[in-house]
Each structure stands twice: as structure tokens, then as C-alpha cells.
N, C-alpha and C positions, 0 to 999 in steps of 0.2 A: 504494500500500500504506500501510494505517494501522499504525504502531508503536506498540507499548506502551512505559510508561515506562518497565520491564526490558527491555528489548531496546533501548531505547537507552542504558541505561546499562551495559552488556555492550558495545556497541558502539565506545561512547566511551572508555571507563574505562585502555585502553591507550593511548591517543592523549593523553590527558590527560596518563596517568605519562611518557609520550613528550619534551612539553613542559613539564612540571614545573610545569602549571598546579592551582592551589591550590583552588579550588573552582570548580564548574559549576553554575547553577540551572535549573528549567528554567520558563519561564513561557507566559503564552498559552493557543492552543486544547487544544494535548498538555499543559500540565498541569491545564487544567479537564475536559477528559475531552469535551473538544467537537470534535478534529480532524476532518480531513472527506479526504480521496484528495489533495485541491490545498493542504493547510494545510502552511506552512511551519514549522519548529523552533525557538523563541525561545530562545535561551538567555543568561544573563548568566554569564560568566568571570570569576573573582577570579585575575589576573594576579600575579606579579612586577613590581614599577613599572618593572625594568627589562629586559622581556622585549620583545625588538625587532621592530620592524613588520615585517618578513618573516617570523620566525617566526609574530607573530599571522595574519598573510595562508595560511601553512601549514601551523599547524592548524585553521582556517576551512573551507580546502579539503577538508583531510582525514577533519573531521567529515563535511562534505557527501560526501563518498564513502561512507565506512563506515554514513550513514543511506541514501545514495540520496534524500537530500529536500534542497530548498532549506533552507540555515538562512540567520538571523538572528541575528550573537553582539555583545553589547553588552563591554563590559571596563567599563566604570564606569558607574555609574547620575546621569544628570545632576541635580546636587541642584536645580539651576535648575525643573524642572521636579519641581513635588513630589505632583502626580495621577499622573504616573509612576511616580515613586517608591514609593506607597500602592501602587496598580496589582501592581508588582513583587511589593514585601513580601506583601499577601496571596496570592500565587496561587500562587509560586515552590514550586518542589519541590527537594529535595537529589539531583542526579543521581551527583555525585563530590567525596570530598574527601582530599584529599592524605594520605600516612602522617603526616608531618608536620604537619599543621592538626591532627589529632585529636589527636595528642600535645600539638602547644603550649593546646589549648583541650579538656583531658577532660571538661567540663561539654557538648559538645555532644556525645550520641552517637545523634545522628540521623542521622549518617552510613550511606553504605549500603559494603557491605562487596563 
């Protein structure tokens, strides 16, 4: 089953507030509009720096549940590699962003609600 970007961001949007993760991107095939039945979920996670590797292992899981698809979730973009990085920036989509990001940052309201 191919997702929409709404339907994954309904999907996620409570798992997110779950783990009091701060923003979610999404990038890849599902945000160019090119998935295919076998394309996995890119997503990049604007974490807590002090959010602990089991929780990240257990909303990872939980996303892949609630899509039903493989994903792939990055928590920081390696600067090391900066075609990546480009890569990223252009394609990314705003999937979820915290009550608190909006508020500390009212100039972005490209939030989706």
C-alpha cells in the first residue's frame, strides 16, 4: 500500500507527542511523490539530545507499525557528508512539529496542525 503524506502524518502525529519528539521530516520517494508498493519511509527526527536509545529504538518500531512500511529514521543529518545534507534540505516535507517548537519559533508556520 502506497501512503499519502496525510495519512502518514495522522498516523504518526500521536507517537510523536508520545515521545516528545520535536520535529519529523519527511524525505525521499514519499516526499517526491515517487513511492512505489516496496519504497520505504525516510524520515529525519529533530530529537531531544537527551532522548535515550531505547526510547529512539521504540518509536522507530512504532512508527513502522502504525505505517505498516519499513522506515528509515535518521536523528541528525551528518554534516560530514554535505550532498546529503542538500539532498535532505531540498526535498524534506514538515510531517510534525511539536506544540512547543511552534511556540518557541512563531516565524515558522508551516507547521501542519
Amino acid at each position: 500500500m502506497i501512503l499519502t503524506i496525510d495519512e502518514i502524518r495522522t498516523k504518526i502525529r500521536p507517537i510523536c507527542e508520545q515521545y516528545k519528539i520535536e520535529k519529523v521530516w519527511l524525505f525521499g520517494s514519499y516526499a517526491r511523490g515517487e513511492a512505489r508498493e516496496d519504497s520505504d519511509v525516510d524520515v529525519y527526527a529533530e530529537t531531544d539530545r537527551s532522548m535515550k536509545l531505547l526510547d529512539l529504538v521504540a518509536f522507530h518500531l512504532d512508527i513502522e507499525e502504525a505505517l505498516a512500511k519499513e522506515v528509515d529514521i535518521i536523528t541528525r543529518i551528518p554534516t560530514e557528508y554535505p550532498i546529503f545534507t542538500k539532498y535532505i534540505e531540498r526535498e524534506k516535507v514538515l510531517l510534525y512539529e511539536s506544540q512547543l517548537e511552534r511556540r518557541a519559533d512563531p516565524a515558522n508556520h508551516r507547521a501542519v496542525l
